[in-house]
N, C-alpha and C positions, 0 to 999 in steps of 0.2 A: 863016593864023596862022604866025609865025615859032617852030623851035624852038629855045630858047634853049642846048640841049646841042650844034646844030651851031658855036657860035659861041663855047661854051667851052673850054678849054685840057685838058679831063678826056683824059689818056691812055687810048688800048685799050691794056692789055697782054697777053702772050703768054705761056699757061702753062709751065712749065719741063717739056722729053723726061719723058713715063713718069708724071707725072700727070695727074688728073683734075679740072676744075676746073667746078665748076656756078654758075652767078650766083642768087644770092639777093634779092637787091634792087637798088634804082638811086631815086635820089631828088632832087630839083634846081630849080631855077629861077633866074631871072636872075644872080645873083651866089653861089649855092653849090649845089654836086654831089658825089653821091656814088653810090659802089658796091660792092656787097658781093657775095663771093663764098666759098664752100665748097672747097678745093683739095683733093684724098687723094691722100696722096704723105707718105713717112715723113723726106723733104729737109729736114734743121735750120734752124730759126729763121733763123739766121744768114745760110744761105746760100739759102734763100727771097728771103729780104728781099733780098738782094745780088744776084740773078736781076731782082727788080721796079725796083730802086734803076736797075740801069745801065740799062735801057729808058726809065726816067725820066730817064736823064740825055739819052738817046737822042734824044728827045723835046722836048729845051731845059732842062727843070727843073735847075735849082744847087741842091746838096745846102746846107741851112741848118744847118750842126754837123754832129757825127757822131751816126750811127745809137749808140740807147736798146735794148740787148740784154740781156734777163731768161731766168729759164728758162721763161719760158710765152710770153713776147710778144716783138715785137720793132717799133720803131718807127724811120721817117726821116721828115724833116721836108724840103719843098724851097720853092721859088722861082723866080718866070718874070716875065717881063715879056710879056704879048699886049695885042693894041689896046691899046697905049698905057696900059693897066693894072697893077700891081701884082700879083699871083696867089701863093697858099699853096697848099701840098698837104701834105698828110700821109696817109702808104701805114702800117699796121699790119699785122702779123702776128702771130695769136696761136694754141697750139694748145690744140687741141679735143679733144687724142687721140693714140695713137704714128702714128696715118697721116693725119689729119684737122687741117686748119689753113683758120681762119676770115680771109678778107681784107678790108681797109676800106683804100678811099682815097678822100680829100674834098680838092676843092679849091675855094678862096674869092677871087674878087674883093676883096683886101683896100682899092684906091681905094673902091669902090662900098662898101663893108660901114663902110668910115672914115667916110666921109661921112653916113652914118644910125645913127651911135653916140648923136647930141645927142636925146634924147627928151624 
């Protein structure tokens, strides 16, 4: 049985010096993935997401507009091209606490997910 996470574009990334990061979930199949993690680390919003972001870019993803910064969340949107496919990601950052900050990033086969919009 083939698994479909080796073959998608889902970055590992790398927690920022001096926190903690625990994985909560992970969820996926053919054309969408995702992963969630717990971080404790009191590192703002801002520069969380700008730790995740350049690893993303690191990685191929083209940032899609500029990063969505709130006082609780904080969001970036990207873009890739693999096999010849189309690919979304979106990384959030949202906190949970003054040391606790909850992470999501999902990314989408947007050719494959196009293609089965006709129901």
């Amino acid at each position: 049985m083939r698994d479909p996470w080796s073959e998608s574009p889902m970055p590992r990334l790398e927690a920022p010096a001096g926190a903690r990061v625990h994985m909560t979930g992970r969820s996926g199949g053919s054309h969408s993935f995702s992963s969630d993690a717990v971080a404790f680390t009191p590192m703002p919003l801002d520069k969380l997401l700008a730790h995740y972001a350049e690893q993303m870019r690191t990685k191929g993803w083209l940032p899609n507009g500029s990063a969505a910064i709130q006082k609780s969340s904080a969001l970036q949107a990207f873009q890739m091209k693999h096999n010849e496919a189309d690919w979304s990601a979106t990384l959030i950052v949202s906190a949970i606490g003054d040391d606790m900050r909850d992470l999501h990033v999902k990314v989408m086969n947007v050719t494959e997910m196009s293609r089965r919009r006709a129901f």
